[in-house]
C-alpha positions in Angstrom: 0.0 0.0 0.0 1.3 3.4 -0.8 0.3 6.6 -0.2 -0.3 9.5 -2.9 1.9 12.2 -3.1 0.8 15.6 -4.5 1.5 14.6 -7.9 0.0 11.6 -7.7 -3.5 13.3 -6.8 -3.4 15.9 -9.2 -2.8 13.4 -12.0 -5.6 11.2 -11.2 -7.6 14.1 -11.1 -6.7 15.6 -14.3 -6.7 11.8 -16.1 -9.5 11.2 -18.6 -8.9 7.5 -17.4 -12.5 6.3 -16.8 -11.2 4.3 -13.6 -9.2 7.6 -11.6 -10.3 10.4 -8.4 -13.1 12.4 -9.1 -13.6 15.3 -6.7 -16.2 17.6 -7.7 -16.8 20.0 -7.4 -13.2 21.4 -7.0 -14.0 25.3 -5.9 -10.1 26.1 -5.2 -7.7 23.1 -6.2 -4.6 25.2 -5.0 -5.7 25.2 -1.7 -7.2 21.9 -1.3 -4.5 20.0 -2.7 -1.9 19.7 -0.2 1.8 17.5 -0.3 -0.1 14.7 0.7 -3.7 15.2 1.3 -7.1 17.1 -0.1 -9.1 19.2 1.9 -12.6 18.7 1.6 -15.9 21.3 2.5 -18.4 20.8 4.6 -21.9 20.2 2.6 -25.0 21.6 3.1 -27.2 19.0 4.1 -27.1 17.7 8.3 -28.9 15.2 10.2 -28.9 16.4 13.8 -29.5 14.1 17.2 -32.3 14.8 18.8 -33.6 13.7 22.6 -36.7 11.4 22.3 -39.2 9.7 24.8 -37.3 6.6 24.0 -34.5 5.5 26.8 -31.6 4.1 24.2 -31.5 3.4 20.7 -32.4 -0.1 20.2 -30.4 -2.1 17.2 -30.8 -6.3 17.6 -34.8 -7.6 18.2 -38.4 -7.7 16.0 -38.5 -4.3 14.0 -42.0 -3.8 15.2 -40.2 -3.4 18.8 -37.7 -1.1 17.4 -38.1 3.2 16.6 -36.2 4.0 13.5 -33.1 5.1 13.8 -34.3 8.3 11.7 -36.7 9.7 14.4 -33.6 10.6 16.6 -32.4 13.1 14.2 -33.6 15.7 12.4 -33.0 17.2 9.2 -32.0 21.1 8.5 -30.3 22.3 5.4 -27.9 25.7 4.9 -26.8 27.1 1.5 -22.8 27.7 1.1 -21.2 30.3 3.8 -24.0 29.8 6.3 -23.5 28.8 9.7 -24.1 25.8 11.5 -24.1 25.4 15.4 -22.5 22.1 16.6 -23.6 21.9 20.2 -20.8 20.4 23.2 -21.9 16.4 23.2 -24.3 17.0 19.7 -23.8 14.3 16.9 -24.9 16.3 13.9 -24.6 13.9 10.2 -23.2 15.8 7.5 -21.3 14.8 4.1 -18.4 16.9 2.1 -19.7 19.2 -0.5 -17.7 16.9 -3.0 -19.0 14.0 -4.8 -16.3 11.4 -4.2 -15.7 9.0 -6.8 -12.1 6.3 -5.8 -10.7 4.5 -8.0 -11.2 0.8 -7.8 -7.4 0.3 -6.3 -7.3 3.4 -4.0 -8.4 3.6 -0.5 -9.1 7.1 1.5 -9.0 8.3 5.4 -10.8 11.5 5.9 -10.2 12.8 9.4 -10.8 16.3 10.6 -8.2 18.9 10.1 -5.8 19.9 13.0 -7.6 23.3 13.1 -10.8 22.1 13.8 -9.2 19.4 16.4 -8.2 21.8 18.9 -11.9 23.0 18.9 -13.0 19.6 20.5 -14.2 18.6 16.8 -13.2 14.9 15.9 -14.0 12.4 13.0 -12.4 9.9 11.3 -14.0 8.1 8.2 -12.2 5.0 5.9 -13.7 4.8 2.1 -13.3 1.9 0.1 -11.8 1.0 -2.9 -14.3 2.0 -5.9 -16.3 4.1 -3.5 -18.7 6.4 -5.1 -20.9 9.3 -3.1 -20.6 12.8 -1.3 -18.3 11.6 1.9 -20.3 10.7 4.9 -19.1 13.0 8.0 -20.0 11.7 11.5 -19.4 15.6 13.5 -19.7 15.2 17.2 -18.3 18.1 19.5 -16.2 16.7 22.1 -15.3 20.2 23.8 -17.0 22.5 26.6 -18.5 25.3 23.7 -20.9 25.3 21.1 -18.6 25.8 18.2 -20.0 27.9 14.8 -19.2 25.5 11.1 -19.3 27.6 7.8 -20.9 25.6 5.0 -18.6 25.0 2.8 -15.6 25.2 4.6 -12.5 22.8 4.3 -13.2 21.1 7.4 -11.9 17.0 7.0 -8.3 15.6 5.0 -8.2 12.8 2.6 -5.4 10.8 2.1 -4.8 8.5 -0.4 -3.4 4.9 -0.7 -3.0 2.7 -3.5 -3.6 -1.3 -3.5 -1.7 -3.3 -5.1 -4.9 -5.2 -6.4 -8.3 -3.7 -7.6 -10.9 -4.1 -5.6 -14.6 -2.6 -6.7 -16.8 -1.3 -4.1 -19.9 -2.8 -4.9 -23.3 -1.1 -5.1 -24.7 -3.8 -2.8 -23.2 -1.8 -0.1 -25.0 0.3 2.7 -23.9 3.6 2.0 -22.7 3.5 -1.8 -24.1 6.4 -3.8 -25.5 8.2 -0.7 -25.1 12.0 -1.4 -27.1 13.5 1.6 -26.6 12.2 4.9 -27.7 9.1 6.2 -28.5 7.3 9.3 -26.9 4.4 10.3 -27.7 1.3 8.5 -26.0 -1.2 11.9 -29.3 -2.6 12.2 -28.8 -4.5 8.9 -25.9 -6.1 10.2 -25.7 -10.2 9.5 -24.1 -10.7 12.7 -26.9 -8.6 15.0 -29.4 -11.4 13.6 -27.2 -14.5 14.3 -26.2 -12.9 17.7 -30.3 -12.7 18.1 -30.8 -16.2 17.5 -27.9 -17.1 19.5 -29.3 -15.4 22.3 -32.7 -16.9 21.9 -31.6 -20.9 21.5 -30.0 -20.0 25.1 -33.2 -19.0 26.6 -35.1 -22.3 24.7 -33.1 -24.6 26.1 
């Protein structure tokens, strides 16, 4: 595995290749692209937590026991250079203002830039080879203040590293194509519904 260089990004980017990084849209490539790394905005769209009647968010048992994992948050949009206020302990979804499109042999960590780090802002995200879709972005304030986000701001990192084998992100995946922010998709797990049947044959017997 090896990780891009500047000039490796920039010529995937600029390759008509059909199978190369597609970032779009690009508003300022000379500041984005860095030695080793891109710096992508913050989009538009954010799903924000909510307090609800319910005790916990429930994952494993019968879906007519379970509230959907979409009534905890709510939806709110803002247009580029708006604010947004991230509350101290607030999960707020969000993806980059980008469409991401990765080759089928490159793999990409987003994390939050160190700027935003020291304001008790922290993420980290891993896309897979072949991904496709506007970068999910999981914001959670870990400080004491309700910090202020600009739409549209460079707020996350990617880096870059190449397989030495292709491996294509298929659209069966949870989150492939997604370009507004989504929930999370754990209740579809396989292993939940084994571990729920596991759990039951121990009470049957």
């Amino acid at each position: 595995m090896r990780l891009w260089s500047k000039s490796d990004i920039l010529r995937s980017l600029n390759s008509n290749e059909p199978d190369t990084l597609g970032l779009d849209p690009m508003l300022d490539e000379a500041s984005q692209v860095g030695e080793v790394s891109v710096d992508l905005r913050l989009g538009c769209d954010f799903l924000v937590s909510i307090l609800t009647r319910k005790p916990f968010i429930a994952l494993a048992g019968p879906d007519a026991e379970r509230r959907a994992v979409e009534t905890y948050f709510q939806f709110t949009r803002r247009d580029l250079g708006d604010r947004f206020m991230l509350y101290p302990g607030q999960t707020a979804l969000s993806t980059t203002l980008e469409y991401v499109s990765l080759p089928t042999s490159v793999y990409a960590d987003l994390f939050t830039r160190s700027s935003f780090n020291r304001l008790g802002i922290h993420l980290s995200t891993a896309l897979q080879p072949g991904f496709r879709g506007a970068a999910s972005l999981e914001l959670v304030n870990h400080g004491n203040n309700p910090v202020e986000l600009v739409v549209g701001s460079r707020i996350v990192q990617a880096r870059f590293f190449e397989l030495a084998d292709r491996t294509p992100y298929g659209q069966g995946r949870k989150y492939y194509g997604d370009v507004r922010p989504t929930v999370s998709k754990a209740a579809r797990d396989g292993d939940l519904l084994q571990l729920d049947e596991v759990r039951k044959s121990r009470f049957e017997h």
